[in-house]
C-alpha positions as CSV (number, residue, x, y, z in Angstrom):
1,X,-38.7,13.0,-60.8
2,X,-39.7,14.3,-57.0
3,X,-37.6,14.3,-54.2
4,X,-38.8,14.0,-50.8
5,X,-36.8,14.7,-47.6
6,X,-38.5,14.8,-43.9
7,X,-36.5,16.6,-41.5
8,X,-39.0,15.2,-38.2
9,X,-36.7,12.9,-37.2
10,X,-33.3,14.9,-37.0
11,X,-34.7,18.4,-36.1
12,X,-32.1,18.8,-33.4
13,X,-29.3,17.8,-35.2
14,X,-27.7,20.6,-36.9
15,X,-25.0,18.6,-38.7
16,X,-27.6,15.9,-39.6
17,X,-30.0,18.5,-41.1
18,X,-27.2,20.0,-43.1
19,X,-26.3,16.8,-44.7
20,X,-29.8,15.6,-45.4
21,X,-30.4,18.9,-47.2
22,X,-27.3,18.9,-49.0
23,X,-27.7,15.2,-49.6
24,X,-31.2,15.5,-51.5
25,X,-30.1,18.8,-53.1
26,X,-27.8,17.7,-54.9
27,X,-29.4,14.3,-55.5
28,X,-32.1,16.8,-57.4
29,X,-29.3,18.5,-59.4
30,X,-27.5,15.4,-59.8
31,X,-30.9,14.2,-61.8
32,X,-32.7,16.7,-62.9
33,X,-35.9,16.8,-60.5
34,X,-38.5,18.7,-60.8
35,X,-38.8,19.6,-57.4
36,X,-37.5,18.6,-53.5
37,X,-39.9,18.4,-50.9
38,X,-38.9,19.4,-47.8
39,X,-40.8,18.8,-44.7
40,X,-39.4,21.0,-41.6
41,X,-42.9,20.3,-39.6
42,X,-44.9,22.5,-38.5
43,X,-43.4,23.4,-34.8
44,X,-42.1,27.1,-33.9
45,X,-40.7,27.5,-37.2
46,X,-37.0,27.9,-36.4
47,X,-36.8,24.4,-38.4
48,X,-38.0,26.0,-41.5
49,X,-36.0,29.3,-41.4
50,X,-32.8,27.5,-40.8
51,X,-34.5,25.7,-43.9
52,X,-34.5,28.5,-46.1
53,X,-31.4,30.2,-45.1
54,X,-29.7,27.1,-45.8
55,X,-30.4,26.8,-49.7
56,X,-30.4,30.9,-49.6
57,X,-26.9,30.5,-48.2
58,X,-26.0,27.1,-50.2
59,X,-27.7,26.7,-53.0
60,X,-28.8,30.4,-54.9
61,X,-28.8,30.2,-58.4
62,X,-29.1,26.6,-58.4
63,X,-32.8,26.6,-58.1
64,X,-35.7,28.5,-60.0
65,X,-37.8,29.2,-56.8
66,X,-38.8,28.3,-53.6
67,X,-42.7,27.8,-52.9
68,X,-43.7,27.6,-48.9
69,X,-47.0,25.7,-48.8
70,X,-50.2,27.3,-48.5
71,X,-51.9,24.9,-47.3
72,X,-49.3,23.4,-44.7
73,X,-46.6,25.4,-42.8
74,X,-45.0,22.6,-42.6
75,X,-44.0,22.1,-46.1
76,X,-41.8,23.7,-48.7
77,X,-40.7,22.7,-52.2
78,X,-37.9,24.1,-53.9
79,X,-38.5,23.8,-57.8
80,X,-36.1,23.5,-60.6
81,X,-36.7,24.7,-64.0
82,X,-33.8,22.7,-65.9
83,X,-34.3,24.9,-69.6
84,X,-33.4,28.1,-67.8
85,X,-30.9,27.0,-65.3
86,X,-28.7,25.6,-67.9
């Protein structure tokens, strides 16, 4: 299972991008995904640093590793490997 979460249209709402991340984070725990995708857009970037400090802050050790996108800024996905978070 992969989870998918676009932040584009709440990107100024703090308290709205808190709860959608928390929402589909635990969603992904809830069933085992294999990863979230998280889409911050590509804009100045605060978006995606408030991103990652978010499941640094919320979410370590529940997670086997975060993998910003290559091939688009804009994009991050935060995998789960189930065998070795158990």
């Amino acid at each position: 299972m992969k989870l998918k979460l676009d932040l584009h249209n709440i990107f100024s709402n703090t308290n709205a991008i808190d709860a959608a991340l928390r929402g589909v984070m635990d969603e992904a725990i809830e069933k085992h995904a294999e990863y979230v995708e998280i889409i911050p857009g590509k804009g100045s970037g605060q978006l995606k640093k408030t991103v990652l400090r978010f499941l640094e802050n919320s979410y370590k050790g529940r997670y086997s590793r975060i993998e910003k996108d290559d091939k688009n800024f804009g994009r991050i996905f935060v995998h789960f490997n189930w065998n070795k978070l158990r």
